[in-house]
C-alpha positions as CSV (number, residue, x, y, z in Angstrom):
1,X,41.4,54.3,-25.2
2,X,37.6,54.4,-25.7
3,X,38.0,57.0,-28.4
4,X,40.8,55.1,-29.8
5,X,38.5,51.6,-30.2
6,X,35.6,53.7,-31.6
7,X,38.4,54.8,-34.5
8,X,39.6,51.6,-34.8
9,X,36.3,49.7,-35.0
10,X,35.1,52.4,-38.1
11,X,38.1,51.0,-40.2
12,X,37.3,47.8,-41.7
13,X,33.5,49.4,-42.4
14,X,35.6,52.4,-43.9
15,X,37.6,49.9,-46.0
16,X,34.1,48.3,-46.9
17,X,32.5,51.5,-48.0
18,X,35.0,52.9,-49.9
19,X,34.7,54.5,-53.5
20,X,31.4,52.5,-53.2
21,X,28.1,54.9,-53.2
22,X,25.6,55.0,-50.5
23,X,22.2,57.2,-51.3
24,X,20.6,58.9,-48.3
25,X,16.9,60.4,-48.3
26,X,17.0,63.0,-45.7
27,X,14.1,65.2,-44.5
28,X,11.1,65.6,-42.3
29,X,12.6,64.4,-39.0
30,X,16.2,65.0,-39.7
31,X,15.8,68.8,-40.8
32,X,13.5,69.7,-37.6
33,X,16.5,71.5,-36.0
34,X,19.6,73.4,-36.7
35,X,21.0,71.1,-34.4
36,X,20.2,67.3,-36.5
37,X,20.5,69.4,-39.7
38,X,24.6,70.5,-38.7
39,X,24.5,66.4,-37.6
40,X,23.9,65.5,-41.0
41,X,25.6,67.6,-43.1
42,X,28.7,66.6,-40.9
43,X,28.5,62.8,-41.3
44,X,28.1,63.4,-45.0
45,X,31.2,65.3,-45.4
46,X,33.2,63.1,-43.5
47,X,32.3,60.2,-45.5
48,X,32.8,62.5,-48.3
49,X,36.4,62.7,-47.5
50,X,37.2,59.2,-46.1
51,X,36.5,57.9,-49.6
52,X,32.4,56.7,-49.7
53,X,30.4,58.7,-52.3
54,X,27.3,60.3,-50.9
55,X,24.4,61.3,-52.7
56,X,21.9,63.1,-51.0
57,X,18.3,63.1,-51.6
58,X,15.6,65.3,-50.0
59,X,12.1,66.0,-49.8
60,X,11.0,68.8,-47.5
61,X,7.4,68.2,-46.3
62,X,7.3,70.1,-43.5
63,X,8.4,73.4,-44.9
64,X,6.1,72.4,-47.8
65,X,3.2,72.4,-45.3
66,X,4.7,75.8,-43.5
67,X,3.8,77.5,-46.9
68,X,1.3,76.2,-47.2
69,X,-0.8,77.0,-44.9
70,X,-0.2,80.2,-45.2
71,X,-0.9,80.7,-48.7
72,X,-4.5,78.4,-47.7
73,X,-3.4,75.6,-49.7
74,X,-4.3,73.3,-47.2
75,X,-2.1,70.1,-46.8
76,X,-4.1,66.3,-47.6
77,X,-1.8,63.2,-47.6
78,X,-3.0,59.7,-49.5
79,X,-1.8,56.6,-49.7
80,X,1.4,58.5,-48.0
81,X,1.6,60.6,-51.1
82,X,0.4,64.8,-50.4
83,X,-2.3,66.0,-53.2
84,X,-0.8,67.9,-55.9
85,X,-2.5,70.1,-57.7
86,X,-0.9,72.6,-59.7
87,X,-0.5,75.4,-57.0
88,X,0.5,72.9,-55.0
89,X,3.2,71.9,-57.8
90,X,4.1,75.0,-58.2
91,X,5.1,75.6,-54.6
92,X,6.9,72.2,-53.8
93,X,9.1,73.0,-57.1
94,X,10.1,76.6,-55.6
95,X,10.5,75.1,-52.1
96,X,12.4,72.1,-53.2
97,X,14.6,72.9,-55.8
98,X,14.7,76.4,-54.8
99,X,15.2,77.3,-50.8
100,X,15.9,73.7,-49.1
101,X,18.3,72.3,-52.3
102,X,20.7,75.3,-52.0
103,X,19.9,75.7,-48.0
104,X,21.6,71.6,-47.9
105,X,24.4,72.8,-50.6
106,X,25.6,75.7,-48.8
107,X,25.3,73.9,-45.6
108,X,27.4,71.2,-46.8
109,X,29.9,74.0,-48.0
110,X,30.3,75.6,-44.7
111,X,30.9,72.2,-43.5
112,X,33.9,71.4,-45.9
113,X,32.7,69.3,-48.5
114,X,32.0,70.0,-51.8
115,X,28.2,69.8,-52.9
116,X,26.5,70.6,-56.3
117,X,22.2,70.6,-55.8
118,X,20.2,69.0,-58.7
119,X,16.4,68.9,-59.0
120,X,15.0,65.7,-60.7
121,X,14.0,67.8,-63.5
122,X,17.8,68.9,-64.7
123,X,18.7,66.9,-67.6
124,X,15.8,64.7,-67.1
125,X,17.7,62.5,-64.1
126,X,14.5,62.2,-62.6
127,X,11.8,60.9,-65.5
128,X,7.8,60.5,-64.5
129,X,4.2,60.2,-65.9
130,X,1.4,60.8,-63.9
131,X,0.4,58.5,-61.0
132,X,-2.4,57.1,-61.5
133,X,-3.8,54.1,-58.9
134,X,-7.1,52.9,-58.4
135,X,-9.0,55.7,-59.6
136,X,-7.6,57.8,-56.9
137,X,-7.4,61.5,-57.3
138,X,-3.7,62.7,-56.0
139,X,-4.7,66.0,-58.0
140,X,-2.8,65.5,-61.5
141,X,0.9,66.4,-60.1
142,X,2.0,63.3,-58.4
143,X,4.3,61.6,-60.4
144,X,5.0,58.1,-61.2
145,X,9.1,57.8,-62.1
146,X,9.8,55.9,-65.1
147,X,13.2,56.7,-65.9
148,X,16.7,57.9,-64.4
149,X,19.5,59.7,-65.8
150,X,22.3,58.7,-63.6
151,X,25.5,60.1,-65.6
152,X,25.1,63.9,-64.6
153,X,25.1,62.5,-60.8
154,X,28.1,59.7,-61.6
155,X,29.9,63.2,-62.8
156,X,29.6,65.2,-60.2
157,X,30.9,61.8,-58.1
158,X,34.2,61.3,-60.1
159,X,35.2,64.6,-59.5
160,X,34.2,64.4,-55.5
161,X,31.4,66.3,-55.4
162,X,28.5,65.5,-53.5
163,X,25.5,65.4,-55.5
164,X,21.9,67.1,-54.0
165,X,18.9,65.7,-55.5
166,X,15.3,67.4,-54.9
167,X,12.8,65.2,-55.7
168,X,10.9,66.4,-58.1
169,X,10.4,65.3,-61.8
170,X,10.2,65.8,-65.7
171,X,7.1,64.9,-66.9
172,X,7.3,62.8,-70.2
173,X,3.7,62.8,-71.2
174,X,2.9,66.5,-70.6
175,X,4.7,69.5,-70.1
176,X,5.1,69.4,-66.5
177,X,7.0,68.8,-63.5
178,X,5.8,66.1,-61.1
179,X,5.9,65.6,-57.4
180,X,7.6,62.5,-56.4
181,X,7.6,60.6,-53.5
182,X,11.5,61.5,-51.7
183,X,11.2,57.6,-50.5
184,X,10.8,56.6,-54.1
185,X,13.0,59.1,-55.7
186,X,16.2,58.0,-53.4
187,X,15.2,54.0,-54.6
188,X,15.1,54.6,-57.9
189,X,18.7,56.8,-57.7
190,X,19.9,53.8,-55.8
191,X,18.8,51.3,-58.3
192,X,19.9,53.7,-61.2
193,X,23.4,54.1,-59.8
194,X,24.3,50.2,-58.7
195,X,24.3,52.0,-54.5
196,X,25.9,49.6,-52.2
197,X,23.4,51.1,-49.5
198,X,20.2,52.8,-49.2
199,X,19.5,54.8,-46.5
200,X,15.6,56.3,-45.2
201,X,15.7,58.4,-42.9
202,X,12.4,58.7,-40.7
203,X,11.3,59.2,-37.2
204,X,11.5,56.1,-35.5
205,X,14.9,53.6,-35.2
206,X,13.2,51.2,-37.7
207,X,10.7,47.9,-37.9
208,X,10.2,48.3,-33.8
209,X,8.3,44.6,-32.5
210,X,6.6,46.4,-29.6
211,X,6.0,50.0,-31.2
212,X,5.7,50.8,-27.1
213,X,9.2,49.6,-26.8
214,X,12.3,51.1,-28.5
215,X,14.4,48.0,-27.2
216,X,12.5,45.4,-29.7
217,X,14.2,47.1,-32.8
218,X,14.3,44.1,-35.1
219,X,17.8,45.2,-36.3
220,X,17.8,43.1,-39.2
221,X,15.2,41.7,-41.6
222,X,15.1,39.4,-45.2
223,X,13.3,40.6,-47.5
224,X,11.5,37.2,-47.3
225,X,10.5,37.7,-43.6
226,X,9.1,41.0,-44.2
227,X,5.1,39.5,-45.9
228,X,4.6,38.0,-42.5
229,X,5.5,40.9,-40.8
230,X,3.3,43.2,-42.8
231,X,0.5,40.3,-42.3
232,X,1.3,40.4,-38.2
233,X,0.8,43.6,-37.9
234,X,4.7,44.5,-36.9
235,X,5.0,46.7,-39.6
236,X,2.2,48.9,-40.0
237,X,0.6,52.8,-41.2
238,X,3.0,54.7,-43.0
239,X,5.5,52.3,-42.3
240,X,4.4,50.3,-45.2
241,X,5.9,52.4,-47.9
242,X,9.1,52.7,-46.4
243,X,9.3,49.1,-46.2
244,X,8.2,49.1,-50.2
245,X,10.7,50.9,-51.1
246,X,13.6,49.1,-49.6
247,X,12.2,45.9,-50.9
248,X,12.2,47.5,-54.4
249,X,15.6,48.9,-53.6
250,X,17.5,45.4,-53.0
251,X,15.2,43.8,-55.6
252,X,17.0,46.1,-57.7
253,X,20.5,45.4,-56.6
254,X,21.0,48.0,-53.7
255,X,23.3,45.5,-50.9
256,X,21.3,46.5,-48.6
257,X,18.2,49.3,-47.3
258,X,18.2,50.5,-43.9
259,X,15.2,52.3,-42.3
260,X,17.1,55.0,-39.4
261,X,15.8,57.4,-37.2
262,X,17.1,60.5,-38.4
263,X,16.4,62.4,-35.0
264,X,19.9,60.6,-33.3
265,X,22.4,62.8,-34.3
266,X,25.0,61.3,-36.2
267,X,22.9,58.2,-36.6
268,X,24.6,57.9,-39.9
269,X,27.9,57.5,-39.1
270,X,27.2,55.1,-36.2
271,X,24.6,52.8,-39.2
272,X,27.4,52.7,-41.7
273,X,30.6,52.6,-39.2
274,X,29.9,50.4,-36.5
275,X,29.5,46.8,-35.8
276,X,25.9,47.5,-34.0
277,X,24.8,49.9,-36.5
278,X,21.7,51.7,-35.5
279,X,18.6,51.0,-37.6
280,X,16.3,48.2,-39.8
281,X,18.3,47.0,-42.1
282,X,16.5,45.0,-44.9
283,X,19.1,42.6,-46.9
């Protein structure tokens, strides 16, 4: 009977979701293990096949950092974005689009769904310029997106694929590819593509008011409310750009942008399929 209420309570949200896309950034917590990595690819292929489109969007900064440091590239993070220079470039685009986009695709294969990996830089659905902030030095390979090219990913959707984005870009004022941000590269997909749901995966359950105390998950937040929390000091650190980029994200249209910890396996299915859910979600 309890496994029979779980089905039944999944349906109307499976009714809610279908045909409609939901873009999910997945790395850094959720890829620390076999284990959460199996978890993942899992939920996405059985939303896959109940009907929701999936589009998957990874960075892969811990593997990025792996390298390295063994090549003595050192890693420096600012303003939440990593310094690119163009070694630095040079190894996120191999480690990106190379071993963790087809790593995700053939995972997703074993698993029984059907993937196809893109980089941002494939028929331009990524577009950027060089970020450029304050005066702030991120090393000349950060990008700034200015553009997407959603049709190559609405393809692969109509024929019920399940598209895999790296987040990495075309450069549009020089001949180069850019570094992007995963957090912004999955909200500007979402925005490009008219998502019902964004989803950022991280390592906490979401906007926490005691950051001591999982229990004081605020599980639900308008964009209006989220200034004073900012200002209160609720949401805080690297936090912050999270939060940006769901705000940008439902500015943009997206129903709705949920912050989820992407170390509870299966924390997908029980966000998008369950009356509770199990993040922030900002609405």
């Amino acid at each position: 009977m309890d496994k029979s209420q779980v089905l039944i309570e999944a349906l109307p949200y499976i009714q809610d979701h279908h045909n409609k896309i939901i873009v999910v950034k997945y790395g850094g917590a959720a890829m620390k293990t076999p284990e959460l990595m199996t978890a993942v690819m899992n939920d996405v292929v059985l939303l896959n096949l109940v009907g929701i489109k999936v589009v998957l969007v990874h960075g892969g900064g811990p593997e990025i950092d792996e390298y390295a440091e063994k090549l003595g590239l050192g890693k420096v993070k600012i303003n939440g974005f990593r310094y690119t220079d163009e070694d630095i470039e040079d190894l996120v685009q191999m480690t990106l689009c190379g071993k963790i986009n087809k790593n995700l695709v053939a995972a997703l294969t074993r698993a029984g769904g059907k993937a196809l990996g893109f980089s941002g830089l494939d028929a331009g659905i990524i577009k950027a310029v060089e970020l450029k902030t304050d005066n702030v030095d991120y090393g000349g390979y950060v990008g700034d997106v200015t553009g997407v090219n959603a049709k190559p990913i609405t393809d692969a959707l109509e024929n019920g694929y399940i598209p895999v984005i790296s987040s990495v870009a075309l450069g549009v004022d020089r001949e180069v590819s850019y570094n992007i941000n995963a957090d912004v590269a999955a909200e500007k997909l979402a925005v490009a593509l008219k998502a019902k749901r964004l989803i950022l995966m991280t390592d906490v359950r979401g906007i926490l008011r005691d950051q001591n105390n999982n229990s004081s998950l605020i599980r639900f937040a308008d964009r209006s409310e989220v200034p004073l929390l900012i200002a209160d000091g609720v949401i805080s650190g690297g936090m912050i750009p999270k939060i940006r980029c769901a705000l940008e994200a439902v500015s943009g249209g997206v129903q709705s942008a949920t912050i989820l910890n992407g170390q509870v396996p299966h924390s997908i299915l029980i966000e998008l399929l369950s009356k509770d859910g199990e993040g922030t979600m900002i609405c």
